[in-house]
DSSP file (Angstrom, degrees, kcal/mol; ACC not computed):
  #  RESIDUE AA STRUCTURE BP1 BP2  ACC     N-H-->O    O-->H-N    N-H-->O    O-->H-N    TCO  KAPPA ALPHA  PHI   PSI    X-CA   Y-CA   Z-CA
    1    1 A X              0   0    0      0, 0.0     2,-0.6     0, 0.0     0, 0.0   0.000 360.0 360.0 360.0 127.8  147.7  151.9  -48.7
    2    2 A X        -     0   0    0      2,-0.0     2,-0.4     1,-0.0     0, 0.0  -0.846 360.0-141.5 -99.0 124.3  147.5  155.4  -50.3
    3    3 A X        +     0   0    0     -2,-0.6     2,-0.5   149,-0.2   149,-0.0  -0.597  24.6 179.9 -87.3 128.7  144.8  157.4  -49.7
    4    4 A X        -     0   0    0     -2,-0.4     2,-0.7     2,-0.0    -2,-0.0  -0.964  15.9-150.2-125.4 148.5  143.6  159.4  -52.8
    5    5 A X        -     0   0    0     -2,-0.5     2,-0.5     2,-0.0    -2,-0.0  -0.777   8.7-173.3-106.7 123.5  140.6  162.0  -53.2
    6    6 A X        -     0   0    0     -2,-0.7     2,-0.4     2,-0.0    -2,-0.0  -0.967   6.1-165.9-105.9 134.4  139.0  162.4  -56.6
    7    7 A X        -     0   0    0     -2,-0.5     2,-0.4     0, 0.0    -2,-0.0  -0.985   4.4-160.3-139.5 120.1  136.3  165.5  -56.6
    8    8 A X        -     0   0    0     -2,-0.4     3,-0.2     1,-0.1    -2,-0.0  -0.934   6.7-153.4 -94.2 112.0  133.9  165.4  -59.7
    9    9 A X  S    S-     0   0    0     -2,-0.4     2,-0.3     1,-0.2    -1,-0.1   0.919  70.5 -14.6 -35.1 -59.3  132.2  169.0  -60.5
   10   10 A X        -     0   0    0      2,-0.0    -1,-0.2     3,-0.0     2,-0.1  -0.917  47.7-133.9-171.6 136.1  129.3  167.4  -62.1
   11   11 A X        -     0   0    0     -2,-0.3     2,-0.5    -3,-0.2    58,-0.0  -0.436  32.4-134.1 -60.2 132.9  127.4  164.5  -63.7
   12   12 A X        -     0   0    0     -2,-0.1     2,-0.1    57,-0.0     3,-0.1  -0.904  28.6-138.9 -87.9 141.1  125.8  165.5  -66.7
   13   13 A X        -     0   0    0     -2,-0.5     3,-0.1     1,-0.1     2,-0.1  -0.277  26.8 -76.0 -96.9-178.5  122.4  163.9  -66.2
   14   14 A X        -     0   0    0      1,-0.2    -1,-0.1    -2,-0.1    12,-0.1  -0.537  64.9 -82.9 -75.2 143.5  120.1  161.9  -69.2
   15   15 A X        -     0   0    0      1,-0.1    -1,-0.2    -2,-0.1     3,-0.2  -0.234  47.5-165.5 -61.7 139.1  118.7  163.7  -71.3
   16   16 A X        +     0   0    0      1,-0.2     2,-0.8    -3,-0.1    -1,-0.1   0.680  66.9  58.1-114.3  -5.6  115.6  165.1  -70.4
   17   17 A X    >>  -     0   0    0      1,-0.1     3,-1.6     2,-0.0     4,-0.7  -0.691  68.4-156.9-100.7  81.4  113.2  166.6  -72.7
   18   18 A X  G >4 S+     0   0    0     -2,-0.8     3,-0.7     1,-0.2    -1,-0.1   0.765  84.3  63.7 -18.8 -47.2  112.9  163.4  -74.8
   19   19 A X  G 34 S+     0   0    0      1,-0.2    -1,-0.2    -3,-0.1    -2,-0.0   0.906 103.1  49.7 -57.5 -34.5  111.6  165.6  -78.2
   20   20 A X  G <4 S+     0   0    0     -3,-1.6     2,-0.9     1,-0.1    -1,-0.2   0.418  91.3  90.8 -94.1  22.1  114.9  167.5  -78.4
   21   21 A X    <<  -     0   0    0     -3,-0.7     5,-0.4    -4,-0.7    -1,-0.1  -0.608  65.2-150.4-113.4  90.6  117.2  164.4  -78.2
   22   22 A X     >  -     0   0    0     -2,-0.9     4,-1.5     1,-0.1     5,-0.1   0.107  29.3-105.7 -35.7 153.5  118.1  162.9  -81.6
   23   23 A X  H  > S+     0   0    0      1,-0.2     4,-1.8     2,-0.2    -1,-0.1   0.709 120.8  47.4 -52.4 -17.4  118.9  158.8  -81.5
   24   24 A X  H  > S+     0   0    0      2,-0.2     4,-1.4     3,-0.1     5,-0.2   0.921 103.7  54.7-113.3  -9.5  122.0  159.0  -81.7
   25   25 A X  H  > S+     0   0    0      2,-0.2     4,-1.3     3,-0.1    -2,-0.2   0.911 115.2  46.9 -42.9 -36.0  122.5  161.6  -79.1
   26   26 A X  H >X S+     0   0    0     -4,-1.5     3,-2.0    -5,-0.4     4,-0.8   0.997 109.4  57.6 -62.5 -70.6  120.7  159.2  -76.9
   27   27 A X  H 3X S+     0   0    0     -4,-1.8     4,-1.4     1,-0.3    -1,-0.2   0.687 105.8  43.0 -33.0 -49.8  122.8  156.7  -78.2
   28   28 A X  H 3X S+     0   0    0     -4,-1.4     4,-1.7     2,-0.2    -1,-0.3   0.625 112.9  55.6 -90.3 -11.0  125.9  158.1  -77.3
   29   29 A X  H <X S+     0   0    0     -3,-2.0     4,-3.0    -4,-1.3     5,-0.2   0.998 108.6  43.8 -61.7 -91.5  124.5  159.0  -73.9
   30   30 A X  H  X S+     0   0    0     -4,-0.8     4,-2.9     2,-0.2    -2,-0.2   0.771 117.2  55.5 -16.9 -53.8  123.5  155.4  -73.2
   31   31 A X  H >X S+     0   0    0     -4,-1.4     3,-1.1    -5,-0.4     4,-1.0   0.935 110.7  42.3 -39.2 -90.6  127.6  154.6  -74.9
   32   32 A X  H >X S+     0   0    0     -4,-1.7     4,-3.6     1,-0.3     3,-0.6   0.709 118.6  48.9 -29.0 -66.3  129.3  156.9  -72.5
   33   33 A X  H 3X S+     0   0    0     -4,-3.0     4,-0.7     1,-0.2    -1,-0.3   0.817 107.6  49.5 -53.2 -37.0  127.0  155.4  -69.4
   34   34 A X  H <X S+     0   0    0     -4,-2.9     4,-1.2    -3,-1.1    -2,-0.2   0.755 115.3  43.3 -77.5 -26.1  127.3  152.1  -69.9
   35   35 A X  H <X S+     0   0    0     -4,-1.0     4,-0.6    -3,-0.6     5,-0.2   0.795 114.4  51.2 -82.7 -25.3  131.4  152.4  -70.2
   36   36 A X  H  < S+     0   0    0     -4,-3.6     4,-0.2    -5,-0.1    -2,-0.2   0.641 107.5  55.9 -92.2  17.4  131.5  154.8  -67.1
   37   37 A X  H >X S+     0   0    0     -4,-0.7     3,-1.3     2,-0.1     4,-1.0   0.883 106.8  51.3 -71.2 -68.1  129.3  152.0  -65.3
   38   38 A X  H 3X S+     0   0    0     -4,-1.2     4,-1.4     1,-0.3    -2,-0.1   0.772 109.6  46.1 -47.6 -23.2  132.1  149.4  -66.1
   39   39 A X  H 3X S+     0   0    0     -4,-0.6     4,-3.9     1,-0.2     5,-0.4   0.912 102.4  60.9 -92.6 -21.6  134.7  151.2  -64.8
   40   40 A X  H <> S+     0   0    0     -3,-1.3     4,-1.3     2,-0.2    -2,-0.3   0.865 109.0  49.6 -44.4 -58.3  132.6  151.9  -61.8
   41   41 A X  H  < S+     0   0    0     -4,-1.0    -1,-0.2     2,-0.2    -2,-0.1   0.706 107.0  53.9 -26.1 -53.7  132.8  147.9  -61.5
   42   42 A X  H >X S+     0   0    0     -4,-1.4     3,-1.8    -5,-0.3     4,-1.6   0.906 106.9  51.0 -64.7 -57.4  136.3  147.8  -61.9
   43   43 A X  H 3X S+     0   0    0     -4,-3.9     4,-3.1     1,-0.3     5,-0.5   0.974 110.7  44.6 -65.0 -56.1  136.8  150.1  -59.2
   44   44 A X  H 3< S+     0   0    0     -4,-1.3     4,-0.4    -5,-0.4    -1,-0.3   0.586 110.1  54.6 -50.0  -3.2  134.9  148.5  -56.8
   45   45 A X  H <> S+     0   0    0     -3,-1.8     4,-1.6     2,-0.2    -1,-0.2   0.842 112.5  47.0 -92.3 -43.0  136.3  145.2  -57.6
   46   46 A X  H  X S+     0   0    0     -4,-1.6     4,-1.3    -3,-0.3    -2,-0.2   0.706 111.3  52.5 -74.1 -48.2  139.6  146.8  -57.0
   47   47 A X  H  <>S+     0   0    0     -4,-3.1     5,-1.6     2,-0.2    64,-0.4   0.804 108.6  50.0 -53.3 -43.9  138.3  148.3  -53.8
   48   48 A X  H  45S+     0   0    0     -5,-0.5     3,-0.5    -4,-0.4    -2,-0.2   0.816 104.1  57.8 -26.2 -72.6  137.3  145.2  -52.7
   49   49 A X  H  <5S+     0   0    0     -4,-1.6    -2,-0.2     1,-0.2    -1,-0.1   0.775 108.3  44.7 -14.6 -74.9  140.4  143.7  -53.4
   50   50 A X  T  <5S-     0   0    0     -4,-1.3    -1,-0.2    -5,-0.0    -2,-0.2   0.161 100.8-124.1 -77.6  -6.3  142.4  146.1  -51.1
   51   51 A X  T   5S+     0   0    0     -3,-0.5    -3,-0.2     1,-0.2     2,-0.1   0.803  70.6 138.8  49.1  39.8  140.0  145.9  -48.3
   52   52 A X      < -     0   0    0     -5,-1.6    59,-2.8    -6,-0.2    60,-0.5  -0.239  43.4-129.6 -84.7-161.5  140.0  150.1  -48.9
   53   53 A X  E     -a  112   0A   0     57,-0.3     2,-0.4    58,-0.2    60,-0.3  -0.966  11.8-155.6-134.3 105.8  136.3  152.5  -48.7
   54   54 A X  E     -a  113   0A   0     58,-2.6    60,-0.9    -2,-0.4     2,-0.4  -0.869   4.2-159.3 -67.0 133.0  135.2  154.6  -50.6
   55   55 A X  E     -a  114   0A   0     -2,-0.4     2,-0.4    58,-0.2    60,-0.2  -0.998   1.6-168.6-135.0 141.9  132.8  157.4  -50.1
   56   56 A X  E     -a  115   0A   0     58,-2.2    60,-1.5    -2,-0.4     2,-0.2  -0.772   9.5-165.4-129.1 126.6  130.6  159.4  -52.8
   57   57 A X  E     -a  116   0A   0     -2,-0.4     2,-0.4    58,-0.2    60,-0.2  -0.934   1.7-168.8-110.8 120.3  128.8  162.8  -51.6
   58   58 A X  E     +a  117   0A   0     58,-0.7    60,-1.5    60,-0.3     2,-0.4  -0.864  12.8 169.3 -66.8 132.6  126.1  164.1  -53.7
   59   59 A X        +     0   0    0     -2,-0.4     2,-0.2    58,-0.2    58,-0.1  -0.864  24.1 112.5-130.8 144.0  125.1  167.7  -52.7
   60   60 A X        -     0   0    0     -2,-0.4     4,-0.1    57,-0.0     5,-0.1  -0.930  68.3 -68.7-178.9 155.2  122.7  169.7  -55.0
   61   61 A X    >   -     0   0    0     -2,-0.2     3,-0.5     3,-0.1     5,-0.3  -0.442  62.6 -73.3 -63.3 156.5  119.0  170.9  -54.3
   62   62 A X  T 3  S+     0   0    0      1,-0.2    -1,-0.0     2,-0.1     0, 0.0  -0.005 128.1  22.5 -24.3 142.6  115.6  168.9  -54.0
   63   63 A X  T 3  S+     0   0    0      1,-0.1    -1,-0.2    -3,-0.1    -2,-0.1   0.585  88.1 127.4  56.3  10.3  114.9  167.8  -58.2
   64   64 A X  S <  S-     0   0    0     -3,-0.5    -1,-0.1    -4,-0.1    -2,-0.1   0.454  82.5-110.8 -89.1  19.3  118.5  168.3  -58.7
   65   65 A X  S  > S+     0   0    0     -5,-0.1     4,-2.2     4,-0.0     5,-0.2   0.601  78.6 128.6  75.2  14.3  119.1  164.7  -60.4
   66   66 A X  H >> S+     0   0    0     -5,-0.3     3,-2.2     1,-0.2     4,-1.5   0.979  77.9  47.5 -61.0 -51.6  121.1  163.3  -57.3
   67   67 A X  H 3> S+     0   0    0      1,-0.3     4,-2.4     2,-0.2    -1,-0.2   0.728 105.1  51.4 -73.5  -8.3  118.8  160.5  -57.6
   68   68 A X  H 3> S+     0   0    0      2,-0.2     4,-2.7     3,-0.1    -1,-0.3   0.788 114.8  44.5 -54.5 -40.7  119.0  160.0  -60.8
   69   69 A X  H <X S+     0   0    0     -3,-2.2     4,-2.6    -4,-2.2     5,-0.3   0.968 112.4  54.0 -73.0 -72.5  122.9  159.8  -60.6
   70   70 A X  H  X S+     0   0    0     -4,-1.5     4,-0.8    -5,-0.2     3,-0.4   0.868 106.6  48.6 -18.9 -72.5  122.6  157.9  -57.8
   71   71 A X  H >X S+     0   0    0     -4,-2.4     3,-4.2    -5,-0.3     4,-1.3   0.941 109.1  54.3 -20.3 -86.3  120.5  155.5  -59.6
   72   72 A X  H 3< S+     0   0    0     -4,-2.7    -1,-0.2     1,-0.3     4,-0.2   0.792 112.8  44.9 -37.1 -36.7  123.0  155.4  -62.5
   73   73 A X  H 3< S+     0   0    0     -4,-2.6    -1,-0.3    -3,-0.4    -2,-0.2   0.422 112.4  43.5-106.8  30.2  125.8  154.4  -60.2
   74   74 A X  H << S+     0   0    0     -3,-4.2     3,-0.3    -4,-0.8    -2,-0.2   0.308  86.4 104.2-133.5   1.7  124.6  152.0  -58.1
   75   75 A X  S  < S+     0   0    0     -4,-1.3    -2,-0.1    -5,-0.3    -3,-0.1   0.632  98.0  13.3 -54.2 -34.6  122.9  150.3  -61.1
   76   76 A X  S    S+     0   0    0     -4,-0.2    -1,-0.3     2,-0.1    -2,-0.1  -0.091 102.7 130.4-142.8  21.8  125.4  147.2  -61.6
   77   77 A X  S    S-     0   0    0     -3,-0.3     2,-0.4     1,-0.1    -3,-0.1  -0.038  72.5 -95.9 -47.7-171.3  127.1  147.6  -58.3
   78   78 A X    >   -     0   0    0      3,-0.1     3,-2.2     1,-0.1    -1,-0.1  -0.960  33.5-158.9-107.7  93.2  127.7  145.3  -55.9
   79   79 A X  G >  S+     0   0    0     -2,-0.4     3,-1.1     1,-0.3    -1,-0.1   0.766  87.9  60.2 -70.8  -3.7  124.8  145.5  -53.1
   80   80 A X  G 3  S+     0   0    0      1,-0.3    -1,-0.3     3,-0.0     3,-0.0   0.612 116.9  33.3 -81.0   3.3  126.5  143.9  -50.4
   81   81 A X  G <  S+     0   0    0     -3,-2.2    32,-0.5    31,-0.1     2,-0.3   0.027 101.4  81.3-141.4  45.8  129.0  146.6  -50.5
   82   82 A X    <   -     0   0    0     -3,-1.1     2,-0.4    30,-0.2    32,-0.2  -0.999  52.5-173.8-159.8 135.8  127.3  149.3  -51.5
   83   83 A X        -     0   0    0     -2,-0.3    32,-1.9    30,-0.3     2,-0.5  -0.875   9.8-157.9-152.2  96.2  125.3  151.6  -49.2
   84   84 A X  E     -b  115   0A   0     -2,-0.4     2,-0.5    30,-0.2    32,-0.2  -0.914  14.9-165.7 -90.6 107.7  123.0  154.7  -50.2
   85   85 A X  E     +b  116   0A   0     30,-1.8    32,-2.1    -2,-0.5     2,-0.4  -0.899  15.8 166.3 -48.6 106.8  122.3  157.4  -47.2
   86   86 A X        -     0   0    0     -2,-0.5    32,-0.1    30,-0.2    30,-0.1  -0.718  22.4-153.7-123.5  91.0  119.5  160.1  -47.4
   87   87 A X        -     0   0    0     -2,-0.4     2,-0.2    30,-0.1     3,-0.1  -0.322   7.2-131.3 -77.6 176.4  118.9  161.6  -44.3
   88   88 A X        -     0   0    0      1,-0.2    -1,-0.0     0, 0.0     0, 0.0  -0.542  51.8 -55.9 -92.3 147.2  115.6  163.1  -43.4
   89   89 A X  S    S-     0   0    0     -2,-0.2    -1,-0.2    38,-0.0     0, 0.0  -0.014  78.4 -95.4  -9.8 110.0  114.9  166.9  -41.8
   90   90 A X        -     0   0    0      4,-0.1     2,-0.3    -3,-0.1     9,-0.0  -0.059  42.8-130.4 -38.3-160.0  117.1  166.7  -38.4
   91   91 A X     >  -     0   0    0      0, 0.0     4,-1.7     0, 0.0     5,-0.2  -0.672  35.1 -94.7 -88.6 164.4  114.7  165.4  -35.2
   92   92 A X  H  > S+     0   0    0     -2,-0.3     4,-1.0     2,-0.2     3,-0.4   0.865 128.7  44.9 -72.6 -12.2  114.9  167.4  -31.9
   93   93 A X  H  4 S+     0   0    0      1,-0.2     3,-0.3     2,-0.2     4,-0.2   0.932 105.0  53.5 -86.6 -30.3  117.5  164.7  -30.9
   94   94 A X  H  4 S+     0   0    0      1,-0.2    -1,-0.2     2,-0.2    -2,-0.2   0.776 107.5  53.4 -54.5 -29.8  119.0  164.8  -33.7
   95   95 A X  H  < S+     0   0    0     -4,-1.7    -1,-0.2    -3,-0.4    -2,-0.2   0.756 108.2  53.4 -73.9 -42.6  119.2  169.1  -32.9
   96   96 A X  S  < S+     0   0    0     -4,-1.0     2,-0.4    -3,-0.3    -1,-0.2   0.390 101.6  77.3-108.6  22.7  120.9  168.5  -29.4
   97   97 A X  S    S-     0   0    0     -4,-0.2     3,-0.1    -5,-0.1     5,-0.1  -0.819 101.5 -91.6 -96.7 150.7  123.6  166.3  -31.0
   98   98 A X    >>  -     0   0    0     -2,-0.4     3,-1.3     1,-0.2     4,-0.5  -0.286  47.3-132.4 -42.4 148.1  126.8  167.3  -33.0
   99   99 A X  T >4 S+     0   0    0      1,-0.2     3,-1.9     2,-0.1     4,-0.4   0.888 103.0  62.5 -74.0 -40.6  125.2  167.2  -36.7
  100  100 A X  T 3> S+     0   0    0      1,-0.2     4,-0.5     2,-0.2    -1,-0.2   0.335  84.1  82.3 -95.6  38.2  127.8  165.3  -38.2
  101  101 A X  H <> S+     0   0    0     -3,-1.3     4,-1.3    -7,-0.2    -1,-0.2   0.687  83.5  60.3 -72.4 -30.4  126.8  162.6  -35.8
  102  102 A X  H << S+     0   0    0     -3,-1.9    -2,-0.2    -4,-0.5    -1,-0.1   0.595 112.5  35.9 -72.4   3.6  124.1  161.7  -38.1
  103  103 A X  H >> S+     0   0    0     -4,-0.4     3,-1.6     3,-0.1     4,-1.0   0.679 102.6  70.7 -89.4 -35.3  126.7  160.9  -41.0
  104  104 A X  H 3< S+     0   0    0     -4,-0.5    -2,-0.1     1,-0.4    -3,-0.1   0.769  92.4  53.7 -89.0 -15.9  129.5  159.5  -39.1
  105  105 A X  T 3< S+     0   0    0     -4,-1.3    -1,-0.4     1,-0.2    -3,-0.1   0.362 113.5  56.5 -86.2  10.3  127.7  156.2  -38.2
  106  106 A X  T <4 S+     0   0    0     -3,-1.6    -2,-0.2     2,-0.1    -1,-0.2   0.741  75.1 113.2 -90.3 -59.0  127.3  156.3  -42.5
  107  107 A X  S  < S-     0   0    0     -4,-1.0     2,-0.3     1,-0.1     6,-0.1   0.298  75.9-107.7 -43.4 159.1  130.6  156.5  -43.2
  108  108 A X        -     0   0    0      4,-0.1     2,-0.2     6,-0.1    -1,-0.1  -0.583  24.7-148.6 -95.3 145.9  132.0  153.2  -45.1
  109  109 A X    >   -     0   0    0     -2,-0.3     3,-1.7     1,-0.2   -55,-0.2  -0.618  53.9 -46.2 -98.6 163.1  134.3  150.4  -43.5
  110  110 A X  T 3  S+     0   0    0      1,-0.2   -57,-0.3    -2,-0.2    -1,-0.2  -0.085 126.5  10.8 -24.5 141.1  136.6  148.5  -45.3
  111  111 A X  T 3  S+     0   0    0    -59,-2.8     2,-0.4   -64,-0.4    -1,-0.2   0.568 103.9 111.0 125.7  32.7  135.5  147.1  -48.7
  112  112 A X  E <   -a   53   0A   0     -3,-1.7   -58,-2.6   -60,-0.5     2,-0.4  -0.895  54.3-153.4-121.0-177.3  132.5  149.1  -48.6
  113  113 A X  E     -a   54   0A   0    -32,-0.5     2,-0.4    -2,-0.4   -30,-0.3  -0.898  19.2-169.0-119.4 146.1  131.2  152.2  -50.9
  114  114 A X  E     -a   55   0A   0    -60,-0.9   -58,-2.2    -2,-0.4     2,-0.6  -0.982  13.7-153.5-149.9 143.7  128.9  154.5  -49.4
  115  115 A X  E     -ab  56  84A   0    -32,-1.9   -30,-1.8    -2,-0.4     2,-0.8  -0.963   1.0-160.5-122.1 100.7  126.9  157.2  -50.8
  116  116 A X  E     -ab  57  85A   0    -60,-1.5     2,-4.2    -2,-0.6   -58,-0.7  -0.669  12.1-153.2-100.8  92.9  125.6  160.5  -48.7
  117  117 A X  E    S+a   58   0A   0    -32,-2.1     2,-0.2    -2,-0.8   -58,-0.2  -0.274  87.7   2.2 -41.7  63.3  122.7  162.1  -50.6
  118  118 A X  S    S-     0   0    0     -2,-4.2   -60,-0.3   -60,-1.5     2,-0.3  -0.646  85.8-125.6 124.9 174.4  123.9  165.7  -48.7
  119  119 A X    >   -     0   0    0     -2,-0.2     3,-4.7   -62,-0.1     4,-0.2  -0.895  36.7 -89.0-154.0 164.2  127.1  166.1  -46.3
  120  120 A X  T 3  S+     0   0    0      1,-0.3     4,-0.5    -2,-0.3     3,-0.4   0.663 128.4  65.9 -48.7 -41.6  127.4  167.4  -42.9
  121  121 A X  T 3> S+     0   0    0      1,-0.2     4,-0.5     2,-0.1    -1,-0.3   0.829  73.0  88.4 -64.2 -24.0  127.9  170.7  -44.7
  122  122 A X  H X>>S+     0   0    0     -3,-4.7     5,-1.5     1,-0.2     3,-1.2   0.853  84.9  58.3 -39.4 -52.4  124.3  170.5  -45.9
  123  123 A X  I 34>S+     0   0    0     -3,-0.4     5,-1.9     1,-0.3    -1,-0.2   0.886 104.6  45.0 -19.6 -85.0  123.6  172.4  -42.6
  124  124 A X  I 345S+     0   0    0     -4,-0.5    -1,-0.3    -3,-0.3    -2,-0.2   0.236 128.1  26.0 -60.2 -12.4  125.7  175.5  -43.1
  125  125 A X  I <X5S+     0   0    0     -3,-1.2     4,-2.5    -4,-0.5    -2,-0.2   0.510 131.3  20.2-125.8 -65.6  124.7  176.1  -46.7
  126  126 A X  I  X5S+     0   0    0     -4,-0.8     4,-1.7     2,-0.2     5,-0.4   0.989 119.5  47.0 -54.8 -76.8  120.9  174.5  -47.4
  127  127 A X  I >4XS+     0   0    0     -5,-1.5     5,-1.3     1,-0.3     3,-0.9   0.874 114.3  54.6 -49.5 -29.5  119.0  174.0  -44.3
  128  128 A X  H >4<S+     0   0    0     -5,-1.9     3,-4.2    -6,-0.4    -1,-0.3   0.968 110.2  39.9 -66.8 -42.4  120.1  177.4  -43.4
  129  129 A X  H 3<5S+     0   0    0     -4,-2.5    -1,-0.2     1,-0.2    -2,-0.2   0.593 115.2  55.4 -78.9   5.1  118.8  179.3  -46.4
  130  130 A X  T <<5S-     0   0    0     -4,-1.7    -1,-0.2    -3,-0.9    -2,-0.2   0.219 117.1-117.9-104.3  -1.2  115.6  177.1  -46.3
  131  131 A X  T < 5S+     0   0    0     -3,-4.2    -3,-0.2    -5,-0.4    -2,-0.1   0.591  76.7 129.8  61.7   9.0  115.2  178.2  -42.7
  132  132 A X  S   <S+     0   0    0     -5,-1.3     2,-0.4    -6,-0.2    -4,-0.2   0.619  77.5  15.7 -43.6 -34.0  115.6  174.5  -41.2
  133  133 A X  S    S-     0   0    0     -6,-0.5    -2,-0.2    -5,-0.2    -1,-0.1  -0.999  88.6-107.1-156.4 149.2  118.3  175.5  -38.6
  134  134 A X    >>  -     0   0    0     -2,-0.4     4,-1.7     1,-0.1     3,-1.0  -0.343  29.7-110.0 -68.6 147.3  119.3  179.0  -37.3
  135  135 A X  H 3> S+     0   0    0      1,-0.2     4,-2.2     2,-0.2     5,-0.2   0.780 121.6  57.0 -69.8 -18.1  122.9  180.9  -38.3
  136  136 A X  H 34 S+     0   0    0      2,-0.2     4,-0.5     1,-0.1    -1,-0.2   0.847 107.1  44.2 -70.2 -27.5  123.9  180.2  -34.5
  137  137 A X  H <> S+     0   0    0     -3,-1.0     4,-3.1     2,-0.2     5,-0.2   0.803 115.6  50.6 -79.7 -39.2  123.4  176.4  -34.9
  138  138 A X  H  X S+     0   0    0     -4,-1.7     4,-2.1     2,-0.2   -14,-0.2   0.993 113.8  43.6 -41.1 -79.1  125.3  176.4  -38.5
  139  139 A X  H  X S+     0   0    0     -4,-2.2     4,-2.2     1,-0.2    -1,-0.2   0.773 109.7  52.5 -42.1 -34.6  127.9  178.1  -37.3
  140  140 A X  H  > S+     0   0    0     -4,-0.5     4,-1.5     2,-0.2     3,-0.3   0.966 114.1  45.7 -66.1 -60.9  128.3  176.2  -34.0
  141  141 A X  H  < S+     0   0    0     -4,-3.1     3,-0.3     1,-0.2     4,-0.3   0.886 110.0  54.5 -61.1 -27.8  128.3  172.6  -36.1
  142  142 A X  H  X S+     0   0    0     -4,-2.1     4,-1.2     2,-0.2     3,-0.3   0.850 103.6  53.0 -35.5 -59.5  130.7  174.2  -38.4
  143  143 A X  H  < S+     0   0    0     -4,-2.2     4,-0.3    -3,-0.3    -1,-0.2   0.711 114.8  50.5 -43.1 -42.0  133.1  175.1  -35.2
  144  144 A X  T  < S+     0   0    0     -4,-1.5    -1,-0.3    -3,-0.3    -2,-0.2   0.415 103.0  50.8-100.6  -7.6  132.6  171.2  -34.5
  145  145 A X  T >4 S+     0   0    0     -3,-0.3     3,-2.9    -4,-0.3    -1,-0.2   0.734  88.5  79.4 -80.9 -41.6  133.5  169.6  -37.6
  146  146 A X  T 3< S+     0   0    0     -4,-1.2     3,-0.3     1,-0.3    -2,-0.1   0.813  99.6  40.5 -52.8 -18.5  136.7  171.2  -38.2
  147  147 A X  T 3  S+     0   0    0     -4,-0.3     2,-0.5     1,-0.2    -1,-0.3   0.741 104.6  88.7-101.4   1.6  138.7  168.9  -35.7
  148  148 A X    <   +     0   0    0     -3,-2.9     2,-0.4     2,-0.0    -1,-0.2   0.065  60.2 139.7 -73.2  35.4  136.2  165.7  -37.4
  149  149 A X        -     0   0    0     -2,-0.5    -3,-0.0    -3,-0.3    -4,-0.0  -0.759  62.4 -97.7-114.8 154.9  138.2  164.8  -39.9
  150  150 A X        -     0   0    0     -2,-0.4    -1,-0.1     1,-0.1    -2,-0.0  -0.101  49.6-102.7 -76.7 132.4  139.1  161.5  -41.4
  151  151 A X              0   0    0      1,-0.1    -1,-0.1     0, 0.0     0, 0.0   0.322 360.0 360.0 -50.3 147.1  142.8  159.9  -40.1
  152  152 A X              0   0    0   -149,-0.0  -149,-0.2     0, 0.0    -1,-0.1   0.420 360.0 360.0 -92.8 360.0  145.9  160.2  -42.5
């Protein structure tokens, strides 16, 4: 089985001031979505198939259309194999744990898809500048991710 990594910059999201969006921009909008839902099908059929995993991370700010995107690709999935994660503001247990314990029991098995609304990096870049966790606890989970990573 060959592992490959795809990284998409950005989703363009639906249009959203409804007055400035001609019909047939909408149209082609609606076009576009509905063929990169189908392949979205395909792959997962394909995944399936292969008893591989897939995993999707969103990260973007609060209002930033993840859920929208979300929404849009999880629309004609498959739900038994398909699995949306958003965590919540860590808990103090969650604080005296490694951080990227709260993902790793997320991560997808065979012939699922999974979706993390944030990543384990969310820490080191958001919570800090939002004042959720201190630069000594950022750094520290940082230190502790680097040997977490997924098998070759």
């Amino acid at each position: 089985m060959s592992k490959k990594t795809y990284y998409i910059e950005s989703i363009e999201p639906a249009p959203s001031d409804e007055k400035s969006v001609t019909p047939n921009e909408k149209k082609a909008y609606k076009d576009e979505l509905r063929k990169l839902q189908v392949e979205l099908v395909k792959l997962q059929q394909h995944f399936i198939k292969c008893n591989d995993k897939i995993l999707i991370i969103l990260e973007g700010r609060d209002a930033s259309v993840k859920d929208g995107t979300i929404k849009r690709i999880v629309q004609h999935l498959s739900p038994r194999e398909t699995r949306v994660v958003a965590l919540s503001k860590p808990s103090d247990r969650d604080r005296s744990s490694w951080y990227f314990q709260r993902y790793a029991q997320h991560l997808p098995a065979a012939r699922d898809l999974a979706l993390l609304n944030r990543s384990w990096y969310h820490r080191a870049g958001v919570e800090r500048v939002m004042g959720c966790s201190q630069n000594q606890e950022c750094e520290s989970d940082l230190q502790e991710f680097t040997p977490f990573k997924p098998r070759s």
